[in-house]
N, C-alpha and C positions, 0 to 999 in steps of 0.2 A: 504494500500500500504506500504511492507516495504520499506523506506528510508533508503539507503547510506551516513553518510557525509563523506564530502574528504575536510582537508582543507589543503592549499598550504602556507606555512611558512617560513621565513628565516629571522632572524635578521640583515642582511645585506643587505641595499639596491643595487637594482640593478642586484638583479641573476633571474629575471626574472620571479618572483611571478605570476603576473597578465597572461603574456602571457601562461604560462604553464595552468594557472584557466580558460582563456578563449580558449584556446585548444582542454585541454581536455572535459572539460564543454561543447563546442560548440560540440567536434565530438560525445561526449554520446548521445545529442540531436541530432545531423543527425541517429541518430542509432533506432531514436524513441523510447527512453529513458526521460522519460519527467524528465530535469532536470532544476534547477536554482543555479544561480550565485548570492552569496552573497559578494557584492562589502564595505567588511568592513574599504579599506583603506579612509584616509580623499581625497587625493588628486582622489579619483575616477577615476581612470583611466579605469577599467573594465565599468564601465557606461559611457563613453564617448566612449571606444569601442563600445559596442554595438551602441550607438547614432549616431556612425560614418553610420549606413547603413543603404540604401537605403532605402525608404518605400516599394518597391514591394517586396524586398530580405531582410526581418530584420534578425537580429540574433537569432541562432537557438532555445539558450538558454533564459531563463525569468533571470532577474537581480531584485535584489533588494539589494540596497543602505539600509546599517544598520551601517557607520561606528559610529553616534553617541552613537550608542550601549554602546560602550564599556566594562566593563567588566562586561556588563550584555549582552553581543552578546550570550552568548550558551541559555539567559534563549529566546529570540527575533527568535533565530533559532528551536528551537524547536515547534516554533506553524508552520511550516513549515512539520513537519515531519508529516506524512501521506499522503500528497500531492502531494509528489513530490518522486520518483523512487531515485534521485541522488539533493545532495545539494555541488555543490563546493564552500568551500569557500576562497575567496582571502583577504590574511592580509598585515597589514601597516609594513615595515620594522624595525620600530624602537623600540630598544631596552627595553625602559622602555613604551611599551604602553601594556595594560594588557587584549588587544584583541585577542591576539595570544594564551595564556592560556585559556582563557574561550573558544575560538574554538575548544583546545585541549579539553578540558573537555564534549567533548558529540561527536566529529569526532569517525568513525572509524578508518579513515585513512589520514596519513599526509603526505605528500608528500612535499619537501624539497632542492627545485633548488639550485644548487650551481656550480657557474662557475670554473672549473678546474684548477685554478692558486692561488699558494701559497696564496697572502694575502686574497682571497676570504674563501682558507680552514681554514686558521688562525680567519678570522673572526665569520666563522661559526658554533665554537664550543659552542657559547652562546646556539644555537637553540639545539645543542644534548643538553645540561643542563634541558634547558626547558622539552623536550619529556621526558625528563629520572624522571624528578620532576612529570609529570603530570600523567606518566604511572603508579605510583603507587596508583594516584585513578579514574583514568579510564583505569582498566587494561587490557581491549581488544584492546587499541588503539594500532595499527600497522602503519609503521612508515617506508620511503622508502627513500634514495637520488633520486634526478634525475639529474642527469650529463646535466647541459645546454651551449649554445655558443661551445661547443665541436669543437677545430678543434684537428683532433687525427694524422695531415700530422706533425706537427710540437712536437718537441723532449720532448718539456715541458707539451703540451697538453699530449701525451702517458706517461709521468711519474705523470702527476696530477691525473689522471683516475687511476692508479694502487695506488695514496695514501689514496686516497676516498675509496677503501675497506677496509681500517683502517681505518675508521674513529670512527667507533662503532653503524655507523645506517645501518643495510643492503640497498645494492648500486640496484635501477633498473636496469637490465638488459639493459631497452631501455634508449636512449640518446639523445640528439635535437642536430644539428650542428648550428653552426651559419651561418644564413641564413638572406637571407633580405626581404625575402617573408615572414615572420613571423612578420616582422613590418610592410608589404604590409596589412596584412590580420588586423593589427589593422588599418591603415588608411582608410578600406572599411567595417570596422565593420562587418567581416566575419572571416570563418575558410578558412585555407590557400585550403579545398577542392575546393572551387570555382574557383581556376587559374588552374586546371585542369594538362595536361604535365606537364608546366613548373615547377610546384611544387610537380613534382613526387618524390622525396628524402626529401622532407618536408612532404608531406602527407601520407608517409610510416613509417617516424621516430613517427608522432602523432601519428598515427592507432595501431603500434606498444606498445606505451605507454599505448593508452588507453585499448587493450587488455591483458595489463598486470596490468592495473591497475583491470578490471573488474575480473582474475582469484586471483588477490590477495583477494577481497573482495568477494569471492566464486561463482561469476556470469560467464559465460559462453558467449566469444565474439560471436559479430554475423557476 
């Protein structure tokens, strides 16, 4: 089986690491895509998502807690590869933890949340340093923003989005809003697909992503 990895990165906490991991993680798995979610940050919050659901309805994707890893998580991830179609992985925010590099170090693809307001851009120039260091010896790895918490009605929102294309990492096309059914869907340890209507513009913005994430890595959505 070839394996995908896709890890989700940003040295600043708070732009929505885990959510975007368990996302798009969960919707590849509705896709019947057998994938797993590696839950490298300490405080686990992807594994208490999933823990959050139900027994009849568990989460789509398989989790495996490897944050003790540390910067030996690419060597721990790779016994993984064969198995598994898609490996997401979700990393700890902080700046000096050397889990984020070793992820880069065997990922194809990084994906890169960052919320469209000044000091979150300012913060998040550590993380292009990183891609740009790692890319020169994992040179296939490709490397995305994902514009999160987007509100694009307000003046600062539509000028933050047009400074993200300078940033120096090609920006996704797709975008998340900030929404509260996105925190819904971690308190029921699901993807936001199960509230059905009312998370129609939430489950259009994920669907979205994840068929951009699947033509970036040469796979074809379904």
């Amino acid at each position: 089986m070839n394996t995908k990895i896709i890890v989700v990165c940003n040295q600043k906490g708070g732009s929505g690491k885990t959510s975007l991991s368990m996302l798009v993680g969960g919707t590849l798995a509705l896709r019947k895509h057998k994938t797993l979610i590696v839950d490298a940050d300490p405080q686990g919050t992807a594994t208490r998502w999933a823990a959050s659901a139900e027994d009849e309805a568990p989460f789509p994707a398989a989790i495996a807690g490897l944050s003790a890893a540390g910067s030996k998580l690419h060597r721990e991830v790779k016994k993984f590869v064969g198995e598994y179609e898609f490996i997401v992985i979700d990393c700890p925010p902080a700046v000096d933890s050397p889990v984020p590099q070793s992820a880069l170090m065997v990922s194809d693809l990084a994906l890169i949340p960052i919320v469209p307001s000044p000091p979150d851009l300012w913060a998040g120039r550590g993380i292009k340093a990183l891609v740009d260091n790692v890319s020169s010896i994992n040179e296939t790895l490709l490397a995305r923003l994902v514009a999160n918490m987007v509100q694009t009605q307000t003046t600062l929102g539509k000028d933050s989005l047009d400074i993200l294309n300078d940033f120096g990492i090609p920006l996704a096309n797709s975008k998340l809003g900030l929404r509260s059914v996105y925190r819904e869907a971690a308190l029921y340890g699901s993807t936001v697909h199960v509230f059905g209507a009312k998370a129609g513009k939430a489950i259009a913005e994920v669907d979205a992503l994840t068929d951009e994430v699947l033509q970036i890595l040469g796979d074809n959505p379904e």
